[in-house]
C-alpha positions as CSV (number, residue, x, y, z in Angstrom):
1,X,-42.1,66.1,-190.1
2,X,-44.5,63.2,-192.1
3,X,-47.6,64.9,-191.5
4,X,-46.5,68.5,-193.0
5,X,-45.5,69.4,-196.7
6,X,-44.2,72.6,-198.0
7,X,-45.2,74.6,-200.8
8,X,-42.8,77.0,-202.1
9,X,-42.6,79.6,-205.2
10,X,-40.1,81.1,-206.3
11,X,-39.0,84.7,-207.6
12,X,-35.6,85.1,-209.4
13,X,-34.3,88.8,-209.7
14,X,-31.5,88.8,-212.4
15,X,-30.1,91.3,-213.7
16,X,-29.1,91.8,-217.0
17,X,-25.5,92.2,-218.8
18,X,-26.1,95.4,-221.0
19,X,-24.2,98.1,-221.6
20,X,-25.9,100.7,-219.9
21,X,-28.7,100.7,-217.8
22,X,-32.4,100.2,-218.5
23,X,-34.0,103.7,-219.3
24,X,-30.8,105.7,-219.5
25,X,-27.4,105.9,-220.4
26,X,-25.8,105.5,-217.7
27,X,-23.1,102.2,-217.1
28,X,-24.4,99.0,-216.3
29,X,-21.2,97.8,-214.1
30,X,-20.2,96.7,-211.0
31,X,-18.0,98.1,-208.5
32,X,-18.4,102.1,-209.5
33,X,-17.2,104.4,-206.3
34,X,-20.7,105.4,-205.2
35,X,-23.1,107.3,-207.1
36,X,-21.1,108.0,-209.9
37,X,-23.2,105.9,-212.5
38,X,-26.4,108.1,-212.4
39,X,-28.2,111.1,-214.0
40,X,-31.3,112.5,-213.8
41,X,-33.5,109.9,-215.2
42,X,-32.3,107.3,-213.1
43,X,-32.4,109.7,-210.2
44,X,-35.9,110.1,-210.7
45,X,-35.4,113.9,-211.2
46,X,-38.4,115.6,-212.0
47,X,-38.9,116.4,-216.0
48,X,-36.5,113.1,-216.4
49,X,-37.8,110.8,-218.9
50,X,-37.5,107.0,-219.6
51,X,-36.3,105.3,-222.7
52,X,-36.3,101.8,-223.1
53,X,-33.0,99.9,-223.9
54,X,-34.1,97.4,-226.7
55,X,-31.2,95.1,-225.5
56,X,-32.7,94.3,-222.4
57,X,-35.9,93.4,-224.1
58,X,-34.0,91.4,-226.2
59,X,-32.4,89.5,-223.4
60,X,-35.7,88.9,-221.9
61,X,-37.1,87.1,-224.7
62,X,-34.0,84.9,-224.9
63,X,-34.1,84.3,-221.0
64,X,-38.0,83.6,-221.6
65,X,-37.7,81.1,-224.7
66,X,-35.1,79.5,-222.9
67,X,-37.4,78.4,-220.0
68,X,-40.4,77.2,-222.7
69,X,-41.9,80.2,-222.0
70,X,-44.7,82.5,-224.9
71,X,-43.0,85.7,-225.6
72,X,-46.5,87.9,-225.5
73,X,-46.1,90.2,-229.0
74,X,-47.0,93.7,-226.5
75,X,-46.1,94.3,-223.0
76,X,-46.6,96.9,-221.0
77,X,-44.9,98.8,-218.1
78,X,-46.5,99.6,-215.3
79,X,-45.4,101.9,-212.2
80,X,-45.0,100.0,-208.7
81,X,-45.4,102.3,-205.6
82,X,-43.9,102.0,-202.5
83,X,-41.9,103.8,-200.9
84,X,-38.2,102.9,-199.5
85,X,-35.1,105.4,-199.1
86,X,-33.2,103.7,-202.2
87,X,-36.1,103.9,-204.5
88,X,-35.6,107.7,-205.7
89,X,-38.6,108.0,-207.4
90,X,-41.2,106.8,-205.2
91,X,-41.8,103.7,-207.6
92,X,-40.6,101.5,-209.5
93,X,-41.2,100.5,-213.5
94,X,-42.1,97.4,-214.1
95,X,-44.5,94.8,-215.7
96,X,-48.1,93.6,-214.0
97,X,-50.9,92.4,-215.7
98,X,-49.3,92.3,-219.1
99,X,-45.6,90.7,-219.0
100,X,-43.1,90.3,-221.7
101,X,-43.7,86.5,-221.0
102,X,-45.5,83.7,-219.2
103,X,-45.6,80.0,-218.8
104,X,-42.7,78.2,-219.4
105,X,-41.1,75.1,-216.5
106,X,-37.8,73.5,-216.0
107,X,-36.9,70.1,-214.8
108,X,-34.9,68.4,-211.8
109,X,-33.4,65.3,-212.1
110,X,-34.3,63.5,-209.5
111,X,-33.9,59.5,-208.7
112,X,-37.3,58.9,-208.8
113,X,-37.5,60.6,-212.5
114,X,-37.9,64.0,-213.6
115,X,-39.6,66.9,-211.6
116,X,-41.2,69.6,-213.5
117,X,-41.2,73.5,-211.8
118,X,-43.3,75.4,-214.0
119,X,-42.9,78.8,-214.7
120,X,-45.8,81.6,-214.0
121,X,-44.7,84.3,-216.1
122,X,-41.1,86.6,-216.6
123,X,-41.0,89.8,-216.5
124,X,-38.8,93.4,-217.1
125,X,-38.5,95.7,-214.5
126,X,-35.3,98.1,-212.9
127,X,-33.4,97.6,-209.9
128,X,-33.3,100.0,-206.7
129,X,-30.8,101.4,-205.6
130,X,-28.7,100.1,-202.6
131,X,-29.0,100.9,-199.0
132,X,-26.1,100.7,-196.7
133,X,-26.3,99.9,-193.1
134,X,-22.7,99.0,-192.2
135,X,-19.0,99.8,-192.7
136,X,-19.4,103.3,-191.3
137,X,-18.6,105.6,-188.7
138,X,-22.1,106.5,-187.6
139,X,-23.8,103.4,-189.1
140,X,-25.5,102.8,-185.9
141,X,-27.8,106.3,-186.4
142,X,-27.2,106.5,-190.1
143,X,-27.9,104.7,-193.5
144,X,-25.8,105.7,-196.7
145,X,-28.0,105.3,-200.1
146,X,-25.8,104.2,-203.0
147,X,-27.9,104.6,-206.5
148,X,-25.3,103.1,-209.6
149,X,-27.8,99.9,-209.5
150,X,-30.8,102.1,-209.6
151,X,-32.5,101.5,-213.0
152,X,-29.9,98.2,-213.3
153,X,-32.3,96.5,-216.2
154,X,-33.7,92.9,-214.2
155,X,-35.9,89.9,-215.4
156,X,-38.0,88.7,-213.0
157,X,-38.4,84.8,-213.1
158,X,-41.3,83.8,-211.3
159,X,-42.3,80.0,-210.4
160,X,-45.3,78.1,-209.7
161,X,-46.0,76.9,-206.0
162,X,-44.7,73.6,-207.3
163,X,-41.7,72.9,-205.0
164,X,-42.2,70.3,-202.3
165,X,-38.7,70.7,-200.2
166,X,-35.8,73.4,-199.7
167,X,-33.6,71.4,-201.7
168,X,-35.5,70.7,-204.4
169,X,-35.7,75.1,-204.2
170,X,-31.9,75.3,-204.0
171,X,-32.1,72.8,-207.0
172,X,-34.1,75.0,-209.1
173,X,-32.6,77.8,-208.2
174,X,-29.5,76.4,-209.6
175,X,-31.0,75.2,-212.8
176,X,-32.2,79.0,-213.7
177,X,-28.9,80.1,-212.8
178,X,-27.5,77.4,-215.4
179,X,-29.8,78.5,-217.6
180,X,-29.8,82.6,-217.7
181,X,-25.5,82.3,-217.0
182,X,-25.3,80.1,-220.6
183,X,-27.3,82.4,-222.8
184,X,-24.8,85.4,-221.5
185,X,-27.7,87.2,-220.3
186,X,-26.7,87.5,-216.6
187,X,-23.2,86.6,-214.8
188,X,-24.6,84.1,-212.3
189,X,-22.4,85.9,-209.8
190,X,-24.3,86.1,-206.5
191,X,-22.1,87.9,-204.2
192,X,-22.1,91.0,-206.3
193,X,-26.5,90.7,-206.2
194,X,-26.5,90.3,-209.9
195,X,-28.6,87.1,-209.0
196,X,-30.8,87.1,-206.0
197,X,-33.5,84.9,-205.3
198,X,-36.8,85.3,-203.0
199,X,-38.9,82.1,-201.4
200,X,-42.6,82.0,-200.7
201,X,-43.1,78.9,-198.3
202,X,-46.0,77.7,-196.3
203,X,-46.8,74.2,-195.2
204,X,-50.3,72.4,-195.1
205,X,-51.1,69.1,-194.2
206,X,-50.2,66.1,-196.2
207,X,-52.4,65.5,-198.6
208,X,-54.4,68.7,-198.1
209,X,-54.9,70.9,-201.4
210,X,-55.9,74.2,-200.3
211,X,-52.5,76.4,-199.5
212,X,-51.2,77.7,-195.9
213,X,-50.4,81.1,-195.2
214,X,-46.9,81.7,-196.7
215,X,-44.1,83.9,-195.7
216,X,-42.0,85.7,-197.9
217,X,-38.1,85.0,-197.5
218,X,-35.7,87.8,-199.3
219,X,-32.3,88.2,-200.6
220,X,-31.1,84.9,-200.5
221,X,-28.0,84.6,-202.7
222,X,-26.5,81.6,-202.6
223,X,-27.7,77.8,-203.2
224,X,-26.9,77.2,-199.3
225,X,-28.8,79.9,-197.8
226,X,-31.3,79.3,-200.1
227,X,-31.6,75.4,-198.7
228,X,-31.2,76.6,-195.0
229,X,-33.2,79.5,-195.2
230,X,-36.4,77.4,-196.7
231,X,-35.0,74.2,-194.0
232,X,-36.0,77.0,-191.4
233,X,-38.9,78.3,-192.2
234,X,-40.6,75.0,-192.6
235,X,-39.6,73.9,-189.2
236,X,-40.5,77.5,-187.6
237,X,-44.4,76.9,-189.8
238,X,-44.5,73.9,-188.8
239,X,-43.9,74.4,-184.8
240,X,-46.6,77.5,-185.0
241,X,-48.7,75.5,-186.3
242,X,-48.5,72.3,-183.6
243,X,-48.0,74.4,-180.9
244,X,-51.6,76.1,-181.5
245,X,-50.7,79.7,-183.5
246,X,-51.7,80.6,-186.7
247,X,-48.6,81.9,-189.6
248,X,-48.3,85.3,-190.4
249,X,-48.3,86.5,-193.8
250,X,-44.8,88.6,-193.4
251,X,-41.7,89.3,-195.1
252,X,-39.0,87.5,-193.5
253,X,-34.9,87.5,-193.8
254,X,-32.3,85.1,-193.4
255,X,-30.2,85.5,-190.8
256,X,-26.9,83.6,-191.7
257,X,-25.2,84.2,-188.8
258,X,-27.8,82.8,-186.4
259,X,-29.2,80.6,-188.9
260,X,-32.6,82.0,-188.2
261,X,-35.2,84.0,-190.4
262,X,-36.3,86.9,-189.0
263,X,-39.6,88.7,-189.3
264,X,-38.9,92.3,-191.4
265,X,-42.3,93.5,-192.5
266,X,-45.9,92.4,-193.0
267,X,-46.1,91.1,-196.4
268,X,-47.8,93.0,-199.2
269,X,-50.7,92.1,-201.3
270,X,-50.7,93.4,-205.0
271,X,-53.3,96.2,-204.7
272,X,-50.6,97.6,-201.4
273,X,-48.4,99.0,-204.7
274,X,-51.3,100.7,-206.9
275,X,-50.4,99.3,-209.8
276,X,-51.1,101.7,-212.9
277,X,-49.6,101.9,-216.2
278,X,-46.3,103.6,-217.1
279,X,-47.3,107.0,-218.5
280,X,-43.9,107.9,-220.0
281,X,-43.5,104.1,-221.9
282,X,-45.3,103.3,-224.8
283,X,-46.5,99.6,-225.1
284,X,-43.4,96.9,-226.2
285,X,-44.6,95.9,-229.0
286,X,-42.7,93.3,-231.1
287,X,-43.0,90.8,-234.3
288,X,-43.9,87.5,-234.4
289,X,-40.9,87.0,-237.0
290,X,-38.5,89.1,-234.3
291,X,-39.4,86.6,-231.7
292,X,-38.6,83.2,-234.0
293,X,-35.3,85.2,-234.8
294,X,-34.3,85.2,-231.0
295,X,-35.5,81.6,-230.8
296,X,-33.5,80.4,-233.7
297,X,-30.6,82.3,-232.4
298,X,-30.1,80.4,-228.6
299,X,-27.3,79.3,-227.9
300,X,-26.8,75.2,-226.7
301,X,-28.6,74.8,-223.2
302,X,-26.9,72.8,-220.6
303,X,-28.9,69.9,-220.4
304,X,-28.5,69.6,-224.7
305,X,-24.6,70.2,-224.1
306,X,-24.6,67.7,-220.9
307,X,-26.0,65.4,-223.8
308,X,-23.4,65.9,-226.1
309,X,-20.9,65.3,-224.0
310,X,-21.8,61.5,-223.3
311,X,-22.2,61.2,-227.1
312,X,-19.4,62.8,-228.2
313,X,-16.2,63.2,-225.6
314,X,-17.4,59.4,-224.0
315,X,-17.8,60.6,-220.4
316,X,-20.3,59.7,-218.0
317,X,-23.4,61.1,-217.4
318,X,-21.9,61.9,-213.4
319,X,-19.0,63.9,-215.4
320,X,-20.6,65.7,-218.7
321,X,-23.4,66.9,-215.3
322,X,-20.6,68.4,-213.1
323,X,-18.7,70.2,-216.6
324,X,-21.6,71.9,-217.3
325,X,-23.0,73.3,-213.9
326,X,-20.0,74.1,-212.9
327,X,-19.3,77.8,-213.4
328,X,-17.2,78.3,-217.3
329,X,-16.5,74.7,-216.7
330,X,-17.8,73.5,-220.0
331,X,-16.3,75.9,-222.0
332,X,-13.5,75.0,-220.8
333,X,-13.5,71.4,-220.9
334,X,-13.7,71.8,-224.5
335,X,-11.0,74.2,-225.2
336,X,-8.8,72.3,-223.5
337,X,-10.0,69.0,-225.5
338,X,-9.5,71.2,-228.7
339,X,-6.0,72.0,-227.8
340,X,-5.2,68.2,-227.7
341,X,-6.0,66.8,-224.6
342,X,-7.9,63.7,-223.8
343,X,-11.3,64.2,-222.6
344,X,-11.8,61.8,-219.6
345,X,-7.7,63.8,-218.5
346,X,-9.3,67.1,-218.8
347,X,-12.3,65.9,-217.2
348,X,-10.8,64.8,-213.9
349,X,-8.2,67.6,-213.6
350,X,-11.1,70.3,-213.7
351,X,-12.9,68.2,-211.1
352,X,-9.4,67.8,-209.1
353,X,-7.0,69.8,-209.3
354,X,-8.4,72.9,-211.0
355,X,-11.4,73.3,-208.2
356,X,-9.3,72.2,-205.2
357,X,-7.3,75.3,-206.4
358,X,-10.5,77.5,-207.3
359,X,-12.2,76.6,-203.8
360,X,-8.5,77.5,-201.7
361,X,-8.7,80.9,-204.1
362,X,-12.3,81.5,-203.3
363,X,-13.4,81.6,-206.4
364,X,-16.3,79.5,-208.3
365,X,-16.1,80.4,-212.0
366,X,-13.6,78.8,-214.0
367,X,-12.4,82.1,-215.7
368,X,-10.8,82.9,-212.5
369,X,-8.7,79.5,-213.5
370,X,-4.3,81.5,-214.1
371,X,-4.3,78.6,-216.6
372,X,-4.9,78.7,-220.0
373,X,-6.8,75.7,-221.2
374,X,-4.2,74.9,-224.1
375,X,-1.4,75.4,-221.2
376,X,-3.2,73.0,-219.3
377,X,-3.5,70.6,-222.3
378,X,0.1,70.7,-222.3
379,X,0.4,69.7,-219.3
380,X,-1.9,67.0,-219.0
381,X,-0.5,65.9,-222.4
382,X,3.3,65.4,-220.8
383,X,1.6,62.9,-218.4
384,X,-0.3,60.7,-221.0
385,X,2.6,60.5,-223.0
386,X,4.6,59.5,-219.6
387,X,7.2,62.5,-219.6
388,X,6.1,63.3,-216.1
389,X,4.6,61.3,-213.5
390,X,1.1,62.5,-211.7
391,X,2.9,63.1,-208.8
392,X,5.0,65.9,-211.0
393,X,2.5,66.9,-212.9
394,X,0.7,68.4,-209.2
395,X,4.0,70.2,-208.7
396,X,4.2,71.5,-211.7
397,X,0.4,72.5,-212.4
398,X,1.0,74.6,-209.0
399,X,4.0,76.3,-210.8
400,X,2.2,77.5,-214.1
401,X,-0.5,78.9,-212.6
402,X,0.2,82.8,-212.5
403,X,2.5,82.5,-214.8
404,X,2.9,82.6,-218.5
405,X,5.1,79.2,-218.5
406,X,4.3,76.2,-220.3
407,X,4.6,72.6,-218.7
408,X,7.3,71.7,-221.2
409,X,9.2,75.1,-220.4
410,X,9.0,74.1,-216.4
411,X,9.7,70.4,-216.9
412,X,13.1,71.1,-218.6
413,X,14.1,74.0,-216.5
414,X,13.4,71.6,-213.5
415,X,14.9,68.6,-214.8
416,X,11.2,66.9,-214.1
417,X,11.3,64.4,-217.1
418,X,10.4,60.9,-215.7
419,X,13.5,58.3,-215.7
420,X,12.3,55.9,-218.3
421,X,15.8,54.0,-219.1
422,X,15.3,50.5,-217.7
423,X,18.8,49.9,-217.1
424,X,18.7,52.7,-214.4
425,X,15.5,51.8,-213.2
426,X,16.6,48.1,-212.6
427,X,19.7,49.0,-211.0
428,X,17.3,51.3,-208.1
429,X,14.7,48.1,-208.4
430,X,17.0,45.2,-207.5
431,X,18.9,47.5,-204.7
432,X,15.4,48.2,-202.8
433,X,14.6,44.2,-203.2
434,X,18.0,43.5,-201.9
435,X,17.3,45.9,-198.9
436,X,13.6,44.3,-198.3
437,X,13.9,40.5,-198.1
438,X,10.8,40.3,-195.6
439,X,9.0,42.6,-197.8
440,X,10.3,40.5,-201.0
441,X,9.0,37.4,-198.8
442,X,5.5,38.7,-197.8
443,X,4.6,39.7,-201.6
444,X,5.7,36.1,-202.5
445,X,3.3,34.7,-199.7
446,X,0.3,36.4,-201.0
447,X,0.2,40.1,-199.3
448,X,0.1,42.2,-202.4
449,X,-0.4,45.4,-200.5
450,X,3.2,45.5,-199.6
451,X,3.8,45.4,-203.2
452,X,3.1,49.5,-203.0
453,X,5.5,50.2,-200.3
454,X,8.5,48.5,-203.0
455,X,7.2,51.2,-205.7
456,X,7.3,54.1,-203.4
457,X,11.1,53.2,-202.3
458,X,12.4,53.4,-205.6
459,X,10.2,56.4,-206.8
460,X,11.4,58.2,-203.5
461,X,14.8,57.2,-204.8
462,X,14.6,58.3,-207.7
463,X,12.8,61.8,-206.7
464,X,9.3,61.1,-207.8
465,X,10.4,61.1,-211.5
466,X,10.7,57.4,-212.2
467,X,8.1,56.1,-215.0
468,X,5.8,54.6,-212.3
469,X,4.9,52.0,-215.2
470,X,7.8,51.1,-216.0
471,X,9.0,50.5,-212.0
472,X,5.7,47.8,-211.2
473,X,6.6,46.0,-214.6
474,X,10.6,46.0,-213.1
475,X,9.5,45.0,-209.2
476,X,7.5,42.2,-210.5
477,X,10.3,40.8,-212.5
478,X,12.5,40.9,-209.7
479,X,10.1,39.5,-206.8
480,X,9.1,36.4,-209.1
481,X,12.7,35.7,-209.9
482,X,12.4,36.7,-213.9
């Protein structure tokens, strides 16, 4: 598609990880039986008032320093109308024309060099509540309203139309996530809705300035769908547009199932929600000194840690990259480093072993790992001192986890310890050469690959728990004639 480019914007609901919710005190959780975390304020009952949760404030700030962003010293709430069944009010509070925050960008890496997003502004706002149109009896006449997220405190992240492609979106997406999940301010965790992202997209002709009539995408939570959704969209623009119609301006959603995005609603311009301000919230109002305090107080950001890394543990730039975007993998990288462990060995059994068993559990953040990260130093630390073979080390690895066992406690239960004694070795050696003339022959004409079918007799022999060091040193004795 050379003669189209997209334009695409961004809007990043997360919510964030206080105690209770943002006007009242009800729980901020997950996974409540239904309407059980609510009261009258979040209800929207009438005489109810709002009281701000100065945590949430707080988190905004830190979200919005994080991303470069100006921290405005007085915000103000506004009221949103609109109405939908999970809204109880009839509106919802948020922030217009005077945000906590604006500006602000984040970067890509990208082959070609760095590209900048840039960052419109952040802002505060509550969450609806939750509709629910399957999983019941009469679902096909009925929807069930579910209001424990309703007042759920959320920032708002909003980008500039600066994204050319739906990768690069997916990309940036990402970055936030990274970002938002590392300053403990939201749990990153999609599924649950905590994190959801919208996509504006239009397309316009190369080189053209002006901007197409975009189309709103919502609810996409995950990288992928993100990527497809966008991969979609572009192609449906683009095919309106050649075969001679014009794009609507209209919400759309992403149909995962067909792969498809499907028109929901025409899309709303600002003045559709009568903005006005909040009548029950006094401005935010807060201190230039405040704001440096949150500022001084952020924690290292993933691209300063992915830095430190190189500089300090020796690892590649590809490896210090995947540690930190992976979900808790950072944290603990390091633990496991503290606890004794070489880095590059703790590095490639996170990016092995430890996800290969995370992705067959389902799961994406490392604190789902049944392995302690000292546990697994002690493991890794039986192979580098050649105790255990690799080989043995998978075995036992898939024996701690769930359990409270150390390697050492499963390596002598199991009798696991690698044979080291060379007397024994050699015995097991000279019998497999004895056994393998041709083979013996082949190596000595040249064909080093059979040289690896040798080792894997005598570790077979042996039951996997030869040294494997010790047995090429011993075969290559005995094949030259030493």
């Amino acid at each position: 598609m050379p003669s189209f480019e997209p334009v695409i914007g961004l809007e990043i609901h997360a919510q964030l990880r206080t105690d209770t919710k943002l006007f009242c005190g009800c729980r901020n959780a997950f996974g409540a039986p239904p309407n059980t975390d609510v009261c009258p304020v979040c209800l929207g009952l009438p005489g109810a008032l709002p009281v701000l949760n100065a945590r949430a404030v707080e988190f905004a700030a830190r979200a919005a320093l994080a991303l470069h962003g100006d921290v405005h010293p007085r915000s103000v709430f506004a009221r949103k109308n609109y109405f939908y069944p999970d809204l109880p009010k009839g509106y919802q509070i948020s922030q217009y024309d005077q945000p906590i925050a604006t500006g602000g960008w984040i970067e890509l890496k990208r082959p070609a060099g760095a590209v900048r997003i840039g960052i419109t502004r952040l802002h505060l706002e509550e969450d609806a509540g939750k509709s629910l149109h399957h999983g019941f009896p009469d679902s096909d006449r009925a929807t069930y309203l579910d209001f424990n997220r309703s007042g759920v405190p959320l920032v708002e992240i909003v980008t500039e139309p600066d994204v050319r492609s739906a990768e690069d979106a997916a990309a940036a997406f990402a970055a936030i996530r990274e970002i938002v999940v590392a300053l403990g301010v939201n749990d990153g965790n999609m599924e649950e809705g905590s994190l959801r992202c919208d996509a504006n997209v239009s397309v316009r002709p190369a080189g053209a300035s002006a901007f197409g009539t975009k189309a709103e995408v919502k609810n996409l939570n995950s990288f992928k769908f993100v990527q497809k959704a966008l991969e979609f969209e572009i192609a449906r623009q683009i095919a309106v547009i050649e075969g001679g119609g014009r794009v609507v301006q209209e919400t759309r959603l992403w149909d995962a199932e067909r792969g498809e995005t499907v028109a929901m609603r025409t899309k709303e311009q600002a003045h559709d929600y009568r903005y006005f301000p909040e009548p029950d919230l006094p401005p935010v109002v807060v201190s230039e000194e405040w704001i440096a305090a949150i500022r001084a107080g952020l924690p290292e950001l993933p691209e300063a840690r992915e830095r430190r890394f190189v500089a300090d543990y020796g690892l590649s730039a590809y490896d210090a990259d995947v540690l930190v975007r992976l979900a808790g993998g950072a944290d603990y990288f390091e633990a496991a480093v503290a606890a004794g462990a070489p880095a590059k060995a703790v590095s490639n059994w996170i990016q092995g072993e430890i996800r290969r068993k995370l992705k067959d559990t389902g799961a994406e953040h490392l604190s789902a790992v049944q392995i302690s990260p000292e546990r697994i130093a002690g493991l890794i630390t039986l192979v580098e001192r050649g105790v255990i073979s690799n080989s043995v080390a998978k075995s036992v690895f898939e024996t701690m986890w769930g359990s409270e066992r150390s390697a050492q406690e499963i390596v002598d239960a199991g009798g696991l310890a690698q044979i080291g004694d060379e007397a024994e070795l050699a015995r097991l050696v000279a019998e497999v050469v004895a056994a393998h003339p041709d083979s013996v022959a082949e190596i000595r004409g040249g064909r080093n690959n059979v040289f690896g079918f040798l080792v894997g007799l005598v570790m077979k022999a042996t039951g996997g728990k030869a040294n494997p060091k010790v047995v090429t040193a011993l075969l290559k004795r005995a094949v030259n004639g030493g």
